[in-house]
N, C-alpha and C positions, 0 to 999 in steps of 0.2 A: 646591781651587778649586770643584770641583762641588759640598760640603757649604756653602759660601761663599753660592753662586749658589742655592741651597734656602734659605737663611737669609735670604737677602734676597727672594726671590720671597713667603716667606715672611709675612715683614713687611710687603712691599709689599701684601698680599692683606690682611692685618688693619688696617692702613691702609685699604682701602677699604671693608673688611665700617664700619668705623668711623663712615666719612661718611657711610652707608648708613643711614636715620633706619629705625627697629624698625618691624616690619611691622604693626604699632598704631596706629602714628602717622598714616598715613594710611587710616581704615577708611571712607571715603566712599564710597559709588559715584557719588555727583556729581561734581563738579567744584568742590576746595575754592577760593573767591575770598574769604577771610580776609581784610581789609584793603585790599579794592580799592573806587577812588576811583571809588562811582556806588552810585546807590541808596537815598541816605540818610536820603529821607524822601521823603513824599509829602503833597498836601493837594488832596482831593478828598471828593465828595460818597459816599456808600452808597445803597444803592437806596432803601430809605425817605426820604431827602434827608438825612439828618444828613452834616455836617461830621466827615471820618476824617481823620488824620494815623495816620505808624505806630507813637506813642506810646500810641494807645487801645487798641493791642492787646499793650502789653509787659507780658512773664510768660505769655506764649505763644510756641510755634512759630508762624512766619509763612511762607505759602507763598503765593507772589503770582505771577498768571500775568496775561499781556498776551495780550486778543483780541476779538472781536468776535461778535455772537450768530448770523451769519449764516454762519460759516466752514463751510464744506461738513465738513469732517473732521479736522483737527489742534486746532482748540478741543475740539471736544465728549469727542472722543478724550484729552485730559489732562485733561477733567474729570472724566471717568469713572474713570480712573486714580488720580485723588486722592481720588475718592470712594470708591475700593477700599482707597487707602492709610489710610483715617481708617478704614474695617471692622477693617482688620486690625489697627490699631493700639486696639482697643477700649474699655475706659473713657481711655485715656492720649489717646485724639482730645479729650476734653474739653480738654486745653491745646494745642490746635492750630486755630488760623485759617485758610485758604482764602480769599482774595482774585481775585477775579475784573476784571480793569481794562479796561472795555472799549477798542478803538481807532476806534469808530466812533460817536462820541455823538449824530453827525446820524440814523442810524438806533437807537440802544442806550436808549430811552427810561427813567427810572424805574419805570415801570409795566412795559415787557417785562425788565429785569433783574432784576426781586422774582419773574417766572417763572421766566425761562429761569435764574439762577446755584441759586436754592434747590432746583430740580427735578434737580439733581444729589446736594447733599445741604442737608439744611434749615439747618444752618450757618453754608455757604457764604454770602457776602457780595458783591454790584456795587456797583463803583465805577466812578463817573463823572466827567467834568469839562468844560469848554467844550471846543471846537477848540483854543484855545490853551493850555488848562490840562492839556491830554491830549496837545500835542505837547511842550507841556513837563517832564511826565512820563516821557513816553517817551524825550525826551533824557538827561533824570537817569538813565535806567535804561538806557542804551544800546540802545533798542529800535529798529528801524527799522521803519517801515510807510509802506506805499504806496498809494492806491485806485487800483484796476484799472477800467477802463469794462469794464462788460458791453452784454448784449445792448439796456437803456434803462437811461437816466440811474435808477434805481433799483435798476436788477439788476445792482449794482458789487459786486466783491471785494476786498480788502486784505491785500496780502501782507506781511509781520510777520516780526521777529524769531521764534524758539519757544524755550521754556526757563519753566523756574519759578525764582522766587528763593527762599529760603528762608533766616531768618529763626532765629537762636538768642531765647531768654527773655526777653535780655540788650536786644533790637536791633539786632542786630547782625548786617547781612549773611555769611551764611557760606557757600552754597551755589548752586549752578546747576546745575539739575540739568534734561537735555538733553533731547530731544521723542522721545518712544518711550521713554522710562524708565520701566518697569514700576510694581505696585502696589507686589509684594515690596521691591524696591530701595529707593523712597520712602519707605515705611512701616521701613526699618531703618534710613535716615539721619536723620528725624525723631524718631527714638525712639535713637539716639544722643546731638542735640542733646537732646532731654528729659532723660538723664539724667548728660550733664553740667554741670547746675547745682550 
């Protein structure tokens, strides 16, 4: 009875090591969203005014972040992040885009996003779109944002979703990768999706 009761506890344990997918298989440190329904395009302007979809950039990684040029600290803060992750990631940053999407197009001018996204890294890209082209976006992308009154109708804030998308070769949404995600982390999930083409 007790060699019985080991034979099946047995079983039952390789049974589960079974369903247990190989520890390979998920080597993300994002948040893999494989196949989820948002994101799947975009159509907006870039800082020079050309007309972007996220076709112009396929046969690259795409790493697309939503924010505004004004944010005291969680913008600047992953953009610097991503500018670290494209150092580290060395000649291989040559197939990797950085998107920058503003949420604030009443103040995010084309003339201050040719500043403020290149002065992170030269790159780097803004994107823009009307009020309604930008809340429309941010819907497809499940973003949320909100304008905060500050201390005069100018000196407002916008508090946002945070996260990066990122972007297989392919176009293919595969990643979400959360706010306060390092350079190291980025730069080894990026360089993942590079070299599984």
């Amino acid at each position: 009875m007790k060699r019985l009761l080991y034979v099946l506890l047995a079983c039952f344990a390789a049974i589960l090591y079974g369903c247990k997918p190989p520890a390979s298989a998920a080597p993300f440190k994002a948040t893999d969203i494989t196949g989820i329904d948002s994101g799947k395009n975009f159509r907006l302007n870039d800082h020079l005014g050309q007309p972007r979809t996220l076709a112009d950039f396929k046969g690259k990684v795409v790493a697309l972040f939503f924010g505004y040029t004004h944010c005291p600290e969680a913008c600047p803060n992953t953009m610097v992040e991503l500018a670290r992750a494209m150092k580290r990631l060395g000649p291989d940053a040559d197939k990797v885009q950085v998107l920058f999407v503003t949420l604030d197009p009443e103040r995010d001018t084309p003339a201050l996003l040719a500043q403020y996204v290149p002065a992170f890294h030269p790159r780097f890209i803004g994107l823009y779109g009307t009020s309604q082209q930008t809340a429309e976006t941010a819907k497809a992308y499940r973003i949320f944002f909100n304008k905060a009154a500050g201390g005069t109708p100018a000196n407002y804030t916008i508090d946002h979703s945070l996260g990066v998308h990122i972007y297989d070769q392919s176009g293919q949404l595969r990643l979400l990768a959360s706010f306060g995600m390092g350079a190291d982390d980025l730069a080894h999930d990026i360089r993942l999706l590079l070299d599984s083409r």
